[in-house]
C-alpha positions as a Markdown table, in Angstrom:
| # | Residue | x | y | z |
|---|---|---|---|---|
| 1 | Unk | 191.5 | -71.2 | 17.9 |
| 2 | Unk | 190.7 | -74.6 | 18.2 |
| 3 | Unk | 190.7 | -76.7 | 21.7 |
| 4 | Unk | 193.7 | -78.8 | 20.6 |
| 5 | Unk | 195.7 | -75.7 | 20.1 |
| 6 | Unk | 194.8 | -74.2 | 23.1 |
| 7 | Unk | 195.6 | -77.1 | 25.3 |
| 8 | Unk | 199.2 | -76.9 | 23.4 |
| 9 | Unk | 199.4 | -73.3 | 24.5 |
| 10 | Unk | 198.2 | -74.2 | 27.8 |
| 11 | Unk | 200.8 | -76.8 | 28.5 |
| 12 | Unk | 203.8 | -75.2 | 27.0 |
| 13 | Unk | 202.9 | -72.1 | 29.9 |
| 14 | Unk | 202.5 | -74.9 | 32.8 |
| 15 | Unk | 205.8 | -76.6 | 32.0 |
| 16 | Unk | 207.5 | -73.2 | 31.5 |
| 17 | Unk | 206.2 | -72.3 | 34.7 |
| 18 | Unk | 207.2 | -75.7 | 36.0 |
| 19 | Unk | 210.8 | -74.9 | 35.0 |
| 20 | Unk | 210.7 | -71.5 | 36.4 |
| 21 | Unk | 209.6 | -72.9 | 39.9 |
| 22 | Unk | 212.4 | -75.4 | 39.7 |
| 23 | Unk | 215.1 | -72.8 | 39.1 |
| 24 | Unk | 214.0 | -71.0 | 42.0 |
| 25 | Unk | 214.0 | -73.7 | 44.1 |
| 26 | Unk | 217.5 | -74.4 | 42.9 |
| 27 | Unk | 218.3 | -70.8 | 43.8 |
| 28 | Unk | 217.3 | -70.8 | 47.0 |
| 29 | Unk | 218.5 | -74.2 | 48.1 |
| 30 | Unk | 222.4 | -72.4 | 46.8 |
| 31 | Unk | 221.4 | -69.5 | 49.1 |
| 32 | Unk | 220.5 | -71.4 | 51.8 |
| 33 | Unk | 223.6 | -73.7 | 51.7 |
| 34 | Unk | 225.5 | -70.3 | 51.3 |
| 35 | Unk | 224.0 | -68.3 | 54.2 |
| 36 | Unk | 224.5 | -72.0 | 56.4 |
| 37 | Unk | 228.5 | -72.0 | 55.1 |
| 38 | Unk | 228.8 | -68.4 | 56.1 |
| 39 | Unk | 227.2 | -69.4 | 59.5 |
| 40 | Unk | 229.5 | -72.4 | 59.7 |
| 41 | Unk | 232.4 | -69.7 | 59.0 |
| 42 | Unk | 231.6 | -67.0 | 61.2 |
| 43 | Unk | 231.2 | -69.5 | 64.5 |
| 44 | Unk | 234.9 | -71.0 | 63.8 |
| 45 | Unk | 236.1 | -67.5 | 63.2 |
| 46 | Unk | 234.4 | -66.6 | 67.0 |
| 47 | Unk | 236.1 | -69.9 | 68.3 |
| 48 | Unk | 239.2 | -69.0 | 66.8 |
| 49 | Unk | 240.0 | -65.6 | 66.8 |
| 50 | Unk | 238.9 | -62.7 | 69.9 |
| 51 | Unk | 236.9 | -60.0 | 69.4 |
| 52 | Unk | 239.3 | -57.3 | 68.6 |
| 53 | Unk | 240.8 | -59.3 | 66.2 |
| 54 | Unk | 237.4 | -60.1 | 64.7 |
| 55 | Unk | 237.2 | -56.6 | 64.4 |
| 56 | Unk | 240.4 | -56.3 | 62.7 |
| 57 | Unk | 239.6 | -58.8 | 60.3 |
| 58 | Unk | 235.8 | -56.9 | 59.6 |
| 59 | Unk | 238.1 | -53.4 | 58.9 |
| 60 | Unk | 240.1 | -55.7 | 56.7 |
| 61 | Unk | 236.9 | -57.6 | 54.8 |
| 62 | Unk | 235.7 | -53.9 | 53.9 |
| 63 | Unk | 239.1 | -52.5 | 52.4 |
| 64 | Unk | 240.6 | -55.8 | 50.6 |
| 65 | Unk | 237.7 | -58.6 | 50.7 |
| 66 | Unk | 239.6 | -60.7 | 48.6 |
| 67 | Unk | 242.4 | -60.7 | 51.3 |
| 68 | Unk | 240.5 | -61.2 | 54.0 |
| 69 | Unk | 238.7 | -64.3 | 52.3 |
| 70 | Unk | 241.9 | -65.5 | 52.1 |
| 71 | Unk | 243.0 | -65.5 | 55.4 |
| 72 | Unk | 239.8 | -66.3 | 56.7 |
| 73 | Unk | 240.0 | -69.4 | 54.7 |
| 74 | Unk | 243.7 | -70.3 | 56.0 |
| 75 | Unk | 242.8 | -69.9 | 59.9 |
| 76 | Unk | 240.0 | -72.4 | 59.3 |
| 77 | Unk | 241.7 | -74.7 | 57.5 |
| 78 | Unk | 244.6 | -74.7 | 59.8 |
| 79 | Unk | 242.2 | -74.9 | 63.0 |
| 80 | Unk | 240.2 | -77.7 | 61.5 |
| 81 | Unk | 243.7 | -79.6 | 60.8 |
| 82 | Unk | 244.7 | -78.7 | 64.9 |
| 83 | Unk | 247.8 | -76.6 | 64.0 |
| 84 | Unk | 246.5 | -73.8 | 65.3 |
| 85 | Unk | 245.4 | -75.2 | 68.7 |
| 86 | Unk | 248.7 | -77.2 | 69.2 |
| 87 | Unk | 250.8 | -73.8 | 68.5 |
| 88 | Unk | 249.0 | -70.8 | 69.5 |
| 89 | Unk | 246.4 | -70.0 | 72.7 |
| 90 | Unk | 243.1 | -69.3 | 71.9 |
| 91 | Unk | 241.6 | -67.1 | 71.0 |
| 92 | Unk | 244.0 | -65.6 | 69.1 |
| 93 | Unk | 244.4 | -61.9 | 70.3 |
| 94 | Unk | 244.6 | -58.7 | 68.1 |
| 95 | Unk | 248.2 | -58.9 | 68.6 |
| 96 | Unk | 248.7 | -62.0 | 67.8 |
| 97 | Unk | 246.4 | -61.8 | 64.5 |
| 98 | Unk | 248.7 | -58.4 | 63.6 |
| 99 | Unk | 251.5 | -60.7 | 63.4 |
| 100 | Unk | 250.3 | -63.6 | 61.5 |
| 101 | Unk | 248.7 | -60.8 | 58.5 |
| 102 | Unk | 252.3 | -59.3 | 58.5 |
| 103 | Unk | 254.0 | -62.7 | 57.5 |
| 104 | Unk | 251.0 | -63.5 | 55.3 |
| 105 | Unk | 251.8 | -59.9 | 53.5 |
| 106 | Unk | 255.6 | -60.6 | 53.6 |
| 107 | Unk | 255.0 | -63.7 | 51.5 |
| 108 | Unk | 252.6 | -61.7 | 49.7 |
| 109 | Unk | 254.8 | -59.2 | 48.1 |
| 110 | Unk | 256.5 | -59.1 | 45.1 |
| 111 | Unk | 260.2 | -58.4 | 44.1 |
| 112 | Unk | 259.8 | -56.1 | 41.8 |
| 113 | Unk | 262.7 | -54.7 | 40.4 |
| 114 | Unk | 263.8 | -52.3 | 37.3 |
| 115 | Unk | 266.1 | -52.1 | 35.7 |
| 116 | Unk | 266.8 | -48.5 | 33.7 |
| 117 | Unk | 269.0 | -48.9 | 30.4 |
């Protein structure tokens, strides 16, 4: 092989290693802004919500996580917006938290009816 050849060979492997150091770096800055969100989440969640009921809503992550993202997602949305601060003591006990997934599954359900011919 001649030197120009190898150089070409050399510099296609440096700017494919390049390209593999920047996609790394991209993945790990979306982990880190991930893992800092979650952080973010969890410390609302402990400001809004007592331990019991954080408890409840761990149970409730493990058996329906889409469920539980859901209403995690409300209760901060509705903190950050005062609602819940204005309307309800907190944190909000277990009780309290009981009552609020029973309306959300209320809404939740669907009429289902059928109708046999």
């Amino acid at each position: 092989m001649s030197d120009e050849e190898l150089d070409k060979i050399r510099q296609k492997r440096l700017e494919e290693l390049r390209r593999k150091q920047a996609q790394h770096q991209h993945y790990e800055n979306i982990q880190r802004q991930q893992e800092e969100f979650e952080q973010q989440k969890e410390e609302i969640l402990r400001q809004i919500l007592s331990s019991e009921a954080r408890s409840r809503l761990l149970n409730l992550r493990i058996s329906r996580p889409d469920y539980a993202e859901s209403i995690e997602m409300q209760l901060i949305q509705l903190f950050q917006q005062g609602v819940l601060q204005s309307q309800m003591n907190l944190p909000l006990s277990d009780e309290t938290f009981k009552s609020i997934l029973k309306k959300s599954q209320e809404k939740q359900k669907r009429n289902t009816k059928i109708k046999i011919i």
